[in-house]
C-alpha positions as CSV (number, residue, x, y, z in Angstrom):
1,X,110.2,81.6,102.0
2,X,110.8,79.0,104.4
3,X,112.0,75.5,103.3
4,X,111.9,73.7,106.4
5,X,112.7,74.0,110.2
6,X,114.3,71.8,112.6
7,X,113.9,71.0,116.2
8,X,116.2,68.6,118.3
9,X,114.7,66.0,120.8
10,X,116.4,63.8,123.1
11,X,113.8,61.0,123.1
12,X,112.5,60.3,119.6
13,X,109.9,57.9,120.5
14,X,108.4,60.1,122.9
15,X,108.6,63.2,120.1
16,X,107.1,60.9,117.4
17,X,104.0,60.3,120.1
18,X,103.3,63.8,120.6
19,X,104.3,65.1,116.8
20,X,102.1,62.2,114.7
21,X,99.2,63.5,116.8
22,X,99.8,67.1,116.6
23,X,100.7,67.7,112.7
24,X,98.3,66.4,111.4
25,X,95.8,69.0,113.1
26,X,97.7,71.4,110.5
27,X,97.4,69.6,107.3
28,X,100.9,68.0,107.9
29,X,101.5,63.7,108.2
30,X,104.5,62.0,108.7
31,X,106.5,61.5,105.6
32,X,109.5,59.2,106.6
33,X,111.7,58.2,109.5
34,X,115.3,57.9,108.4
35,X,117.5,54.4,107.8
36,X,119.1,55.1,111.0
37,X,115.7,56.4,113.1
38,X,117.7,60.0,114.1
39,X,115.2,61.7,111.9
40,X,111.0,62.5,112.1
41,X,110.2,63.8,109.1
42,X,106.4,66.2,108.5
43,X,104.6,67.8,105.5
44,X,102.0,67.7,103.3
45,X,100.6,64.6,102.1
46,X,101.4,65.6,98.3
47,X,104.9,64.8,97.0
48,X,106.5,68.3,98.4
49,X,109.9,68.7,100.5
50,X,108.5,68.6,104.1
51,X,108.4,71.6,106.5
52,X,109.5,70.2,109.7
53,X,112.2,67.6,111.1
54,X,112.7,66.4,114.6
55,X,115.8,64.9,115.0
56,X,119.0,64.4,117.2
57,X,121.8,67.1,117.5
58,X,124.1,66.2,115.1
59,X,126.9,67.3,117.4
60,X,126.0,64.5,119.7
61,X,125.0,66.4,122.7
62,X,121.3,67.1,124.7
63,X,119.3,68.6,122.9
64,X,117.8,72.1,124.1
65,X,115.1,74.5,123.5
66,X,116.5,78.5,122.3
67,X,114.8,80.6,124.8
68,X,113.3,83.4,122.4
69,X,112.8,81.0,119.7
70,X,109.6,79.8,118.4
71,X,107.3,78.1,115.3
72,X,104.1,79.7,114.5
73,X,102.4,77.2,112.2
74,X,99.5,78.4,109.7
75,X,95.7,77.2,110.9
76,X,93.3,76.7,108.7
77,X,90.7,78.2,110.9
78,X,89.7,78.5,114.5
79,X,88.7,75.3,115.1
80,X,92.4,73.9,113.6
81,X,93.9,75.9,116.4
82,X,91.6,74.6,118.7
83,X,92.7,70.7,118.0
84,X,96.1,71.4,118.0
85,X,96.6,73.0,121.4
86,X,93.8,70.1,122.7
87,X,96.2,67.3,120.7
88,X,99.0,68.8,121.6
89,X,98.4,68.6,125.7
90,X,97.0,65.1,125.0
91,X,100.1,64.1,124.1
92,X,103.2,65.1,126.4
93,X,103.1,68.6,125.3
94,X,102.1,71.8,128.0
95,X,100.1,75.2,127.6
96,X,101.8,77.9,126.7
97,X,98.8,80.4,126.0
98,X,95.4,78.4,125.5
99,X,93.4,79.5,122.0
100,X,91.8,83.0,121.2
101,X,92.4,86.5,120.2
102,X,95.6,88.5,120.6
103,X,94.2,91.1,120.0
104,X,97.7,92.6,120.8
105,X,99.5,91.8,117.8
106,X,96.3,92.2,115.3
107,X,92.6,92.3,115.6
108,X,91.9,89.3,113.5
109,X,95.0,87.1,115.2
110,X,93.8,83.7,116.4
111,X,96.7,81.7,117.9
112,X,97.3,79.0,121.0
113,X,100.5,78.2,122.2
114,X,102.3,75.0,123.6
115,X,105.7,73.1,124.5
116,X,106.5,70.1,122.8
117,X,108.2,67.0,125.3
118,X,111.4,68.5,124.5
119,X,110.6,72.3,125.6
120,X,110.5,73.5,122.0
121,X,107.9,76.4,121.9
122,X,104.8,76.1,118.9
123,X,102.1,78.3,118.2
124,X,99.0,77.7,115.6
125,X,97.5,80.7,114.4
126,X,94.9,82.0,111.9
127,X,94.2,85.1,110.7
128,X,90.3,85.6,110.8
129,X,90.3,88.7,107.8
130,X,92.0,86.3,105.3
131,X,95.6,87.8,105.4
132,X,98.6,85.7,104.4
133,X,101.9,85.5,105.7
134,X,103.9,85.8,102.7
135,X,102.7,85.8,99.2
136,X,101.0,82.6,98.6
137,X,100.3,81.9,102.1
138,X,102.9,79.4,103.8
139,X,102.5,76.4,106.3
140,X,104.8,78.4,108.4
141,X,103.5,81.6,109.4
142,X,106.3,82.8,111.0
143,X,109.5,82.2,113.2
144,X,110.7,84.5,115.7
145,X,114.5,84.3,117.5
146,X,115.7,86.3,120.2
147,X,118.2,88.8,120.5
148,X,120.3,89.6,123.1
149,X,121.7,93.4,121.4
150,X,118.5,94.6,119.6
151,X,120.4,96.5,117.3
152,X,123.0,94.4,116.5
153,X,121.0,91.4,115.6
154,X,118.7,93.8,113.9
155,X,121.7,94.9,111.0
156,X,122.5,91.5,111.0
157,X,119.0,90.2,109.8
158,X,118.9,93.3,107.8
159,X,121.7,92.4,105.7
160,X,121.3,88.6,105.7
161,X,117.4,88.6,104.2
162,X,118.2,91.2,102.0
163,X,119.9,88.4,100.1
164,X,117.2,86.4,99.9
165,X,114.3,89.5,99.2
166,X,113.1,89.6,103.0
167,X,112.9,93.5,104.1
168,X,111.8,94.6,107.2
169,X,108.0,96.3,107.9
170,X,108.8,99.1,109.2
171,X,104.5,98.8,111.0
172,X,105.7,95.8,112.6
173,X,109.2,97.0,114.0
174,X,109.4,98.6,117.0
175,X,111.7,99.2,120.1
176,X,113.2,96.1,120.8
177,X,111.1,94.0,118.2
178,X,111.8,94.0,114.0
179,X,109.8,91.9,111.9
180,X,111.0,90.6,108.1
181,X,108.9,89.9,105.1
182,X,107.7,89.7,101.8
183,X,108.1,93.5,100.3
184,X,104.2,94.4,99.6
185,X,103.1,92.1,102.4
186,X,101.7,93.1,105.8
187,X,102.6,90.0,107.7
188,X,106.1,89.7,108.9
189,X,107.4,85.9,108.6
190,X,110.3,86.5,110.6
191,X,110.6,88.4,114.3
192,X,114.0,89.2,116.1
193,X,112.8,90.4,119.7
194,X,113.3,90.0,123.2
195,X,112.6,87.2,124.7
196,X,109.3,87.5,126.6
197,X,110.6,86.0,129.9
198,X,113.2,89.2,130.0
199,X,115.8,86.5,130.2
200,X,119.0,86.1,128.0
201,X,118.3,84.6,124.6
202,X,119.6,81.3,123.2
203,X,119.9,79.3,121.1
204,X,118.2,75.6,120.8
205,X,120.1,72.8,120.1
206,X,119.1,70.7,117.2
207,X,117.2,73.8,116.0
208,X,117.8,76.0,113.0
209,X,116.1,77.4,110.5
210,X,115.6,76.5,106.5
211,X,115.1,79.3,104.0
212,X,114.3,79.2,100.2
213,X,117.1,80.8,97.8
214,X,115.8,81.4,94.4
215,X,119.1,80.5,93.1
216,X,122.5,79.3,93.7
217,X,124.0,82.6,94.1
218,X,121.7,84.0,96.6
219,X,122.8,81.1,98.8
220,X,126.4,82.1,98.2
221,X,125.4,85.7,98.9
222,X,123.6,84.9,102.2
223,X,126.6,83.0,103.5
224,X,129.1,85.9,102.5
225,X,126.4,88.6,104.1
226,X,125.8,86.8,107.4
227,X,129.9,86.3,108.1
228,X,130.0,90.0,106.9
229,X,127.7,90.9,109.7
230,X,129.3,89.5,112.4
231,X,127.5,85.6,112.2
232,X,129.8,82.7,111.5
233,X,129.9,79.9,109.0
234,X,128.6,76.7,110.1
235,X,129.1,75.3,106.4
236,X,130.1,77.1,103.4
237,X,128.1,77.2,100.1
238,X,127.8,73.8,97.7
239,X,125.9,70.8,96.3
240,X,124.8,68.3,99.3
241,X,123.8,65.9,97.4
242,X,122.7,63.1,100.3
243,X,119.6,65.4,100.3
244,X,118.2,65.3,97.4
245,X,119.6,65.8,93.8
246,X,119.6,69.4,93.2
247,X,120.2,70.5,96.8
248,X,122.4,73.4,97.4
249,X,122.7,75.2,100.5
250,X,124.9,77.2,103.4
251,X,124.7,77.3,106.7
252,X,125.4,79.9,109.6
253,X,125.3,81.4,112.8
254,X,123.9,84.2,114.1
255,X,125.3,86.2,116.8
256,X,123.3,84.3,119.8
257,X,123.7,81.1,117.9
258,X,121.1,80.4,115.8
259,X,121.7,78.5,113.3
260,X,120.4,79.3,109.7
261,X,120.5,77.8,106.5
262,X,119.8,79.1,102.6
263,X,118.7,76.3,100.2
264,X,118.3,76.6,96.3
265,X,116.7,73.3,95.0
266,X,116.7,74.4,91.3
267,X,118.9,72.6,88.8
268,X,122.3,74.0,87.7
């Protein structure tokens, strides 16, 4: 359900060190750097659109890492996590919760946790019984934001991933935490929750989040539900075709500032 994340840096070279060395730990390369070097560019080695992009705030300002926000990238297994919090100290990043069970969030939940150069918080986790996040099993596993008014940002999220058939799992919700995903599927892809520092969430700058529309319309439909619900437009509905051919997406904001996007990729 995700199409691709992005996460803003405000030394490239230094990001390119640490994310060439870390990715690939995951199954992902480097794809491309753009004609004018603002963009890093990840995913698979096979001819798909990539999953993540480092890159310079387009608004021309420091970057910044959303307190509350974070990417939890699929491991293959144990050992995968392993390497990539072992890469991912060699080279500029720092701990943020060394590899093993969490025992917390699920029996089978293998997972470390690290900060890229730029602050930008990562996790690589595998589920040891076999369970997917979402029904084929995505690079991502999930993304969580913070929230600064549970229930507000709740409805919110409510209404705008009912557009694009997210629903939330009711056995992963609880006070102050609601997880979205797949109807049928156990493992939520996307958390709204308090930050775990107790502090005031944010947003990061350079960061925001891709989703996959099936079609046209649901892109149209998430932009309409999110300004419904209180979020603001940060580019209405249409063809941007400097992407790629068939690109056509919307973007938003969601009450704390995080900024989303819906993208349909299928021909008119």
């Amino acid at each position: 359900m995700f199409s691709h994340v992005t996460v803003g840096s405000n030394d490239l070279a230094r990001a390119e060190t640490f994310y060439s060395a870390v990715m690939p730990t995951l199954g992902q390369a480097r794809r491309a750097v753009s004609g004018d070097e603002d963009w890093l560019v990840y995913g698979p080695p096979e001819k798909q659109p990539p999953h993540l992009l480092v890159c310079r705030p387009y608004d021309g300002r420091a970057a910044t890492a959303g307190n509350g926000f974070h990417i939890a990238f699929r491991a293959a297994d144990e050992g995968a996590v392993r390497r990539f919090h072992e890469t991912a100290l060699a080279h500029g990043g720092s701990d943020e919760g060394a590899p093993g069970l969490r025992t917390i969030y699920a029996p089978d939940y293998y997972g470390a946790y690290v900060r890229d150069p730029d602050g930008n918080k990562l996790q690589a986790v595998c589920y040891l019984d076999g369970r997917k996040s979402g029904p084929s099993g995505e690079v991502i596993s999930h993304i969580t934001v913070g929230h600064a008014h549970f229930e507000r940002e709740r409805a919110f999220y409510t209404k705008v991933l009912e557009t694009l058939g997210l629903v939330e799992i009711p056995e992963e919700s609880h006070i102050e935490l609601a997880g979205f995903g797949t109807p049928g599927c156990k493992t939520p892809i996307f958390y709204v929750q308090q930050p775990f520092d107790r502090r005031p969430a944010s947003f990061g700058n350079g960061t925001h989040v891709a989703f996959t529309a099936a079609t046209r319309q649901a892109v149209d439909h998430f932009h309409a539900a999110a300004l419904e619900a209180g979020g603001s437009s940060e580019g209405a509905p249409g063809p941007r075709p400097h992407y790629s051919a068939h690109y056509y997406g919307a973007y938003v904001r969601d009450q704390v500032g995080n900024k989303l996007q819906a993208v349909c990729r299928e021909p008119v």
